[in-house]
N, CA, C and O atoms as CSV, one atom per row, in Angstrom:
chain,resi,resn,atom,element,x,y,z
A,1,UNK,N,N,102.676,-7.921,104.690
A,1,UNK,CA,C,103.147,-8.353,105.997
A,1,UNK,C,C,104.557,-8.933,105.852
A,1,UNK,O,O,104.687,-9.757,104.947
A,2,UNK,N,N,105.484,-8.683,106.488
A,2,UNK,CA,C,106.999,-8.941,106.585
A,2,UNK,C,C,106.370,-10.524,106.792
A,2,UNK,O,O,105.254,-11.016,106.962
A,3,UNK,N,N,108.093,-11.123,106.643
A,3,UNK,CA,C,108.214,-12.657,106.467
A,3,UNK,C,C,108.695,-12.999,107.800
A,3,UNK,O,O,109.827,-12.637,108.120
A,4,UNK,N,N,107.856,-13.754,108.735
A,4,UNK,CA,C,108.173,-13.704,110.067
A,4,UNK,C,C,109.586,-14.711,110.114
A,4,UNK,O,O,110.060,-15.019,111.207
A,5,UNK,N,N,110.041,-15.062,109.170
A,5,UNK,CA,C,111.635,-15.045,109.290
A,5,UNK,C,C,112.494,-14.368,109.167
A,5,UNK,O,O,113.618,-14.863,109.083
A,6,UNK,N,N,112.343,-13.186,109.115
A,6,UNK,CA,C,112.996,-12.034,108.623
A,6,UNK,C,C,112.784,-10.522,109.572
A,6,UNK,O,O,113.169,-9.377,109.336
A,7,UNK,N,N,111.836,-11.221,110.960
A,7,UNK,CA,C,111.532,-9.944,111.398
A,7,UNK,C,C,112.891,-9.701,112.663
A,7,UNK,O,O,113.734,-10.510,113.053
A,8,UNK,N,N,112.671,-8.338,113.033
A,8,UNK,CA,C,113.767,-7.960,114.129
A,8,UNK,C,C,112.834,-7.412,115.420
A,8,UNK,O,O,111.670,-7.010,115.408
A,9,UNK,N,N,113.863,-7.560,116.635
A,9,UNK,CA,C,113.228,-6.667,117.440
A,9,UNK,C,C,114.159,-5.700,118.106
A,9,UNK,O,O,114.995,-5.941,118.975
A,10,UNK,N,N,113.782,-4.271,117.391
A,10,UNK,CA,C,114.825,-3.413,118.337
A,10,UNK,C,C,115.066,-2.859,119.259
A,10,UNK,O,O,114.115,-2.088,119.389
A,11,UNK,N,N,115.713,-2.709,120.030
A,11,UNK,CA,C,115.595,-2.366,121.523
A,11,UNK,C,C,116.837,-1.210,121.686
A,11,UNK,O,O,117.463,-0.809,120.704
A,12,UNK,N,N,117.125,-0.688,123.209
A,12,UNK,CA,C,117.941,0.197,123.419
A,12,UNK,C,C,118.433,0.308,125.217
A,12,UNK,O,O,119.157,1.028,125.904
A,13,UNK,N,N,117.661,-0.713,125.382
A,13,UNK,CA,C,117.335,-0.672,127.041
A,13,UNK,C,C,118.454,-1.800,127.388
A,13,UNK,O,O,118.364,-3.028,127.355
A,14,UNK,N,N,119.871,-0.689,127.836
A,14,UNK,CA,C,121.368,-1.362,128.019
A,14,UNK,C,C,121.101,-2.011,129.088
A,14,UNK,O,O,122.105,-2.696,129.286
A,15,UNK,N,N,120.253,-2.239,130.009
A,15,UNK,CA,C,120.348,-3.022,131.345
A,15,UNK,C,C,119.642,-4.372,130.999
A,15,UNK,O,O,119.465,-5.166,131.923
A,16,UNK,N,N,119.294,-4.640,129.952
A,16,UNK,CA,C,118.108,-5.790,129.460
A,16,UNK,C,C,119.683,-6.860,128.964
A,16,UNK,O,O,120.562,-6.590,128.145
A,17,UNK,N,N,119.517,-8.057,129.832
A,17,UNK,CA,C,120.384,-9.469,129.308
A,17,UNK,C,C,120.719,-9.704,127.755
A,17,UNK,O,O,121.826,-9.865,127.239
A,18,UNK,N,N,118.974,-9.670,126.933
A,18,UNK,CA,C,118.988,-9.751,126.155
A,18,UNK,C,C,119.263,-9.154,125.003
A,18,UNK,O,O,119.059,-9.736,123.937
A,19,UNK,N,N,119.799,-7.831,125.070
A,19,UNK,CA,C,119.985,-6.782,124.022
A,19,UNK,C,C,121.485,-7.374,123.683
A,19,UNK,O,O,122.264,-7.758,124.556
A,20,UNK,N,N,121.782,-7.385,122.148
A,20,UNK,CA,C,122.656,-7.604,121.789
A,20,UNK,C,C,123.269,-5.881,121.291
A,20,UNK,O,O,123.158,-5.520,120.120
A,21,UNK,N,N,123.812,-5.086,122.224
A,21,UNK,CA,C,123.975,-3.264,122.232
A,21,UNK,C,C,124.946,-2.961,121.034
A,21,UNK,O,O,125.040,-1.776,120.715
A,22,UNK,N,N,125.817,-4.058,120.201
A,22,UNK,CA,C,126.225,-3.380,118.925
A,22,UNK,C,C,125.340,-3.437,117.955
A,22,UNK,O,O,125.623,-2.812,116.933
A,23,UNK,N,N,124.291,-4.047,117.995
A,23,UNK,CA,C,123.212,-3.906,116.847
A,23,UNK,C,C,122.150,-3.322,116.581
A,23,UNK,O,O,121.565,-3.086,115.524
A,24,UNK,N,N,121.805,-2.952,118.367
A,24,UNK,CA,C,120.666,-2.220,118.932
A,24,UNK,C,C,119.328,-3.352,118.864
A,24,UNK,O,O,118.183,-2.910,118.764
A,25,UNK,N,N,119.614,-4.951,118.934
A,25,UNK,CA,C,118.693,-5.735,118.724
A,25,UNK,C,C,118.672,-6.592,119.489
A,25,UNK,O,O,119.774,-7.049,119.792
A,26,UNK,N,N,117.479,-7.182,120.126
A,26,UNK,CA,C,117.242,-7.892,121.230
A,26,UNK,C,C,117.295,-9.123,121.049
A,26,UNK,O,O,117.312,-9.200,119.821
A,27,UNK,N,N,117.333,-10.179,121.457
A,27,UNK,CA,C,118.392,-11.268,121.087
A,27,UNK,C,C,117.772,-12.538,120.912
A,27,UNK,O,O,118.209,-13.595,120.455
A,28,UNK,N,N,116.196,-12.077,121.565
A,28,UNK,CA,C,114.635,-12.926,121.806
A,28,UNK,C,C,114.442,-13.714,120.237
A,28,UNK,O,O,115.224,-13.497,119.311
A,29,UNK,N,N,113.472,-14.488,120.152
A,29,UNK,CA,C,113.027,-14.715,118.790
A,29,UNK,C,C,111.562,-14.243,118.875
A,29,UNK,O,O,110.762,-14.294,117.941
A,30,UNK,N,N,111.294,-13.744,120.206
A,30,UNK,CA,C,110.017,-12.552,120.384
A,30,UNK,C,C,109.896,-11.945,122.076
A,30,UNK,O,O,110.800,-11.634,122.852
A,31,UNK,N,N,109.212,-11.937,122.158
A,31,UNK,CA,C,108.747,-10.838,123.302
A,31,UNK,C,C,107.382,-10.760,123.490
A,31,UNK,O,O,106.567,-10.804,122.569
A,32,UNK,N,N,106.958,-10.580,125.339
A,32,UNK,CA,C,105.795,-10.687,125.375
A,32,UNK,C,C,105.637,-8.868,126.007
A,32,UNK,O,O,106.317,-8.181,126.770
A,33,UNK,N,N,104.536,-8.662,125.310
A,33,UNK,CA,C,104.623,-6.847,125.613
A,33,UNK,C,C,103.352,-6.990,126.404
A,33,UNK,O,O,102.492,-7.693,125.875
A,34,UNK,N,N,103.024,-6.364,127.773
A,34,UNK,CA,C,101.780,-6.084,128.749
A,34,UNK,C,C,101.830,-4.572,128.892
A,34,UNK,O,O,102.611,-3.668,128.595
A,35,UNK,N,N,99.939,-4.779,129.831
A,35,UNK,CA,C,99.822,-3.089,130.329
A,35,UNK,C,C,100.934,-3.201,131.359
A,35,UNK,O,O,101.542,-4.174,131.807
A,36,UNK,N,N,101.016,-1.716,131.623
A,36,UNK,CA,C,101.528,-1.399,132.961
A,36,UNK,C,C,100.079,-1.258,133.604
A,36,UNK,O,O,98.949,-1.314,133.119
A,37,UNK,N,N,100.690,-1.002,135.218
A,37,UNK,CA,C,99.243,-1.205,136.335
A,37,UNK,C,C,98.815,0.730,135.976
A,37,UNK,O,O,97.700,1.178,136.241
A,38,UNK,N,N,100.088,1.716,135.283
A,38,UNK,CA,C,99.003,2.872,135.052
A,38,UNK,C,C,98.358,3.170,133.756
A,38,UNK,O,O,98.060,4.298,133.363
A,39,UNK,N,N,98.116,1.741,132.948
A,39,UNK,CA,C,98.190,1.904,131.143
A,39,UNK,C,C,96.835,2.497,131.681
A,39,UNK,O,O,96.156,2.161,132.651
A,40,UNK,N,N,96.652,3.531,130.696
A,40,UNK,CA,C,95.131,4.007,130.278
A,40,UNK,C,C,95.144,5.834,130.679
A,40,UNK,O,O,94.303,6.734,130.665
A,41,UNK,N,N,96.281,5.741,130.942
A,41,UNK,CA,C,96.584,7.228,131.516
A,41,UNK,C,C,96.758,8.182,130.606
A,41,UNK,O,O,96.557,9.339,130.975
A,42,UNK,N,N,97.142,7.946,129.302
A,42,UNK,CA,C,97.501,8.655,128.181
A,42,UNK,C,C,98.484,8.805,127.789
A,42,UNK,O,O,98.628,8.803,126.566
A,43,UNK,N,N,99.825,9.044,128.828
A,43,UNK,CA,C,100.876,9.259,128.503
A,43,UNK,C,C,101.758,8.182,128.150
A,43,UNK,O,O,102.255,7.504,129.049
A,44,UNK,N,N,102.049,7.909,126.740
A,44,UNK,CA,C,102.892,6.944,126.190
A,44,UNK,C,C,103.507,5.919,126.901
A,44,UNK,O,O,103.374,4.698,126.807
A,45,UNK,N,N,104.284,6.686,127.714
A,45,UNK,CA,C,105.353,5.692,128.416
A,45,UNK,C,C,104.982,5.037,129.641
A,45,UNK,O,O,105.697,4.408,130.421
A,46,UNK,N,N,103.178,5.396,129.709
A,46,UNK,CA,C,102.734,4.530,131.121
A,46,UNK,C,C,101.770,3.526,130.683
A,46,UNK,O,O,101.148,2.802,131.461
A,47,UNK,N,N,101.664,3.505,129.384
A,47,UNK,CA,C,100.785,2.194,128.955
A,47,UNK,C,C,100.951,0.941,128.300
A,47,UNK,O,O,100.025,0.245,127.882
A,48,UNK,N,N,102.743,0.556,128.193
A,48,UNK,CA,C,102.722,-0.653,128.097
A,48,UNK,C,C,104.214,-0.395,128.592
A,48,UNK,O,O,104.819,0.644,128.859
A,49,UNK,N,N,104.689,-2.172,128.617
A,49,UNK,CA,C,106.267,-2.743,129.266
A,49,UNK,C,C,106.189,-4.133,128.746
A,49,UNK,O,O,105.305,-4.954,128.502
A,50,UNK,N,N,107.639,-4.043,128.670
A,50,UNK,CA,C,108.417,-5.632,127.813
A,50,UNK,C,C,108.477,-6.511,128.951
A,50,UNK,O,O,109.327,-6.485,129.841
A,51,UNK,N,N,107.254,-7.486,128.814
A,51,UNK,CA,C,107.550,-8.597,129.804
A,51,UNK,C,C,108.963,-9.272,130.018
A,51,UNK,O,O,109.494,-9.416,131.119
A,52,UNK,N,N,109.462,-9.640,128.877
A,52,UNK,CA,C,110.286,-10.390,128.826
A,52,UNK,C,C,112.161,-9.977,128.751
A,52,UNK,O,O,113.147,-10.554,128.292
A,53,UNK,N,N,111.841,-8.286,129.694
A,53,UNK,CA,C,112.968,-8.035,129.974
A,53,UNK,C,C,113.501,-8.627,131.411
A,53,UNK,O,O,112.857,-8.660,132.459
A,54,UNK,N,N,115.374,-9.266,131.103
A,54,UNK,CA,C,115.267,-9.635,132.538
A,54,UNK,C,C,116.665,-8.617,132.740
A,54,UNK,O,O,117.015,-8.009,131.729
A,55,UNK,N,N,117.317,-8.452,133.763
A,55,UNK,CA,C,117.805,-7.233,133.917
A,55,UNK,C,C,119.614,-8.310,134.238
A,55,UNK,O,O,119.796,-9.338,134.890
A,56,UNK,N,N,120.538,-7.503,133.485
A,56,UNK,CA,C,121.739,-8.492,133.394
A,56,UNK,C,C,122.525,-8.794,134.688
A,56,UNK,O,O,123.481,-9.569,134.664
Protein backbone atom coordinates (compact mmCIF):
# COMPACT_ATOMS: atom_id res chain seq x y z
CA UNK A 1 0.00 0.00 0.00
CA UNK A 2 1.52 3.48 -1.06
CA UNK A 3 2.50 5.89 1.86
CA UNK A 4 -0.52 8.07 2.25
CA UNK A 5 2.02 10.89 2.24
CA UNK A 6 3.08 10.35 -0.91
CA UNK A 7 -0.19 9.73 -2.69
CA UNK A 8 -1.52 11.97 -5.79
CA UNK A 9 -4.72 12.65 -7.28
CA UNK A 10 -4.89 12.97 -11.00
CA UNK A 11 -7.29 14.69 -12.76
CA UNK A 12 -7.88 16.36 -16.30
CA UNK A 13 -11.23 18.04 -15.86
CA UNK A 14 -9.94 21.89 -16.96
CA UNK A 15 -13.20 23.45 -15.59
CA UNK A 16 -12.54 21.95 -11.90
CA UNK A 17 -10.98 25.14 -9.43
CA UNK A 18 -8.99 22.64 -8.12
CA UNK A 19 -6.86 21.11 -10.86
CA UNK A 20 -3.52 22.39 -10.80
CA UNK A 21 -3.52 21.82 -15.32
CA UNK A 22 0.47 21.95 -15.56
CA UNK A 23 0.73 18.84 -13.58
CA UNK A 24 -2.48 17.23 -14.45
CA UNK A 25 -3.07 17.08 -10.46
CA UNK A 26 -5.81 18.10 -8.34
CA UNK A 27 -4.86 20.31 -5.70
CA UNK A 28 -7.29 18.48 -2.85
CA UNK A 29 -5.41 16.51 -0.12
CA UNK A 30 -8.47 14.09 -1.17
CA UNK A 31 -11.74 13.85 -2.70
CA UNK A 32 -15.04 12.56 -2.01
CA UNK A 33 -16.11 10.19 -5.08
CA UNK A 34 -20.31 9.25 -5.17
CA UNK A 35 -22.88 7.29 -7.37
CA UNK A 36 -24.37 9.19 -9.99
CA UNK A 37 -28.44 9.03 -9.82
CA UNK A 38 -27.75 6.52 -13.22
CA UNK A 39 -24.76 4.37 -11.40
CA UNK A 40 -25.74 0.73 -11.98
CA UNK A 41 -26.28 1.12 -15.66
CA UNK A 42 -23.06 -0.42 -16.78
CA UNK A 43 -21.64 2.07 -18.69
CA UNK A 44 -18.46 3.42 -17.01
CA UNK A 45 -19.01 6.92 -17.19
CA UNK A 46 -22.59 6.74 -15.55
CA UNK A 47 -21.58 5.15 -12.32
CA UNK A 48 -19.65 7.39 -10.36
CA UNK A 49 -18.68 11.54 -10.03
CA UNK A 50 -16.13 13.67 -8.01
CA UNK A 51 -18.07 15.22 -5.30
CA UNK A 52 -15.70 17.57 -4.58
CA UNK A 53 -15.47 19.21 -7.95
CA UNK A 54 -16.37 22.90 -7.80
CA UNK A 55 -16.41 24.52 -11.19
CA UNK A 56 -13.85 27.79 -11.49
Amino acid sequence: MPDKNHQSIHCSVKSCRHLKQEQGLCGLESVQIAPTPMAYSGDPADESMCQSYHCK
